[in-house]
N, C-alpha and C positions, 0 to 999 in steps of 0.2 A: 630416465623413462623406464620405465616397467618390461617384463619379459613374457610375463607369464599371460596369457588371452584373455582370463576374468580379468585381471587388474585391467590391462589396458580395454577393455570394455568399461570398466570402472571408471578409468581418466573420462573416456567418452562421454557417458553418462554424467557425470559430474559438472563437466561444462557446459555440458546441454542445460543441466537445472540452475546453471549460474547464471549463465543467461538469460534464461526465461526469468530469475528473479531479481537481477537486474533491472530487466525491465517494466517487469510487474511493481516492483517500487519507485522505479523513476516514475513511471505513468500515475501512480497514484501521489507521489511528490507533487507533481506536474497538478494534478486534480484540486490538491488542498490548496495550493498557491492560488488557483484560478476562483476555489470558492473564498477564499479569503479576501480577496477584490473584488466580489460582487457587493455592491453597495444597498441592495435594494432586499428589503426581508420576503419576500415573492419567492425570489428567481434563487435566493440560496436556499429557501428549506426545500425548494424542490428539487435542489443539485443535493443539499443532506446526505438524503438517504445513499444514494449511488457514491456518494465518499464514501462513507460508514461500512459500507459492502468492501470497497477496495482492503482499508483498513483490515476488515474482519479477515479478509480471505487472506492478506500478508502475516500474519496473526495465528491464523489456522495452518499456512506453511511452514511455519517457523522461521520466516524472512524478519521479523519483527518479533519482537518480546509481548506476550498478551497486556502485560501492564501499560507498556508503551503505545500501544493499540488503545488501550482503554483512556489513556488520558490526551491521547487525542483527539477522540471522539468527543470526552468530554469539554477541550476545549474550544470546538468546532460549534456544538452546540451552544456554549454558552455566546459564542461569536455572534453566531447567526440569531438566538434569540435577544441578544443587546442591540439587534441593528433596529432602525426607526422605521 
């Protein structure tokens, strides 16, 4: 463990944003699984958008890679507009 005040303000801070992205990505984990079981082309292009946002904003943190972001979006969409 650290001695100095900034560093261990540093630990502090550090797990606070692991946390928080932790869970900002389980939550959006949790989002694509449940659009990915929606059966019906309605009810997921109107869940779409609110993934896409999660996506972006994990993206924008740097929790996720922007490529990695991008090709799930893109295969979200292709999901959603293959459904019947």
């Amino acid at each position: 463990m650290a001695n100095h005040k900034a560093t261990k303000k540093d630990v502090r801070q550090a797990a606070k944003r692991r946390e928080r992205n932790r869970y900002n990505g389980k939550t959006t984990r949790n989002a694509i699984r449940d659009l990915k079981a929606i059966s019906d082309k309605k009810g997921a292009l109107e869940k779409l958008p609110s993934v896409e946002s999660m996506i972006d904003k994990l993206a924008k943190r740097g929790v996720i890679h922007k490529n990695k972001a991008a090709n799930l979006k893109s295969k979200l969409a292709k999901k959603v507009t293959a459904l019947a």
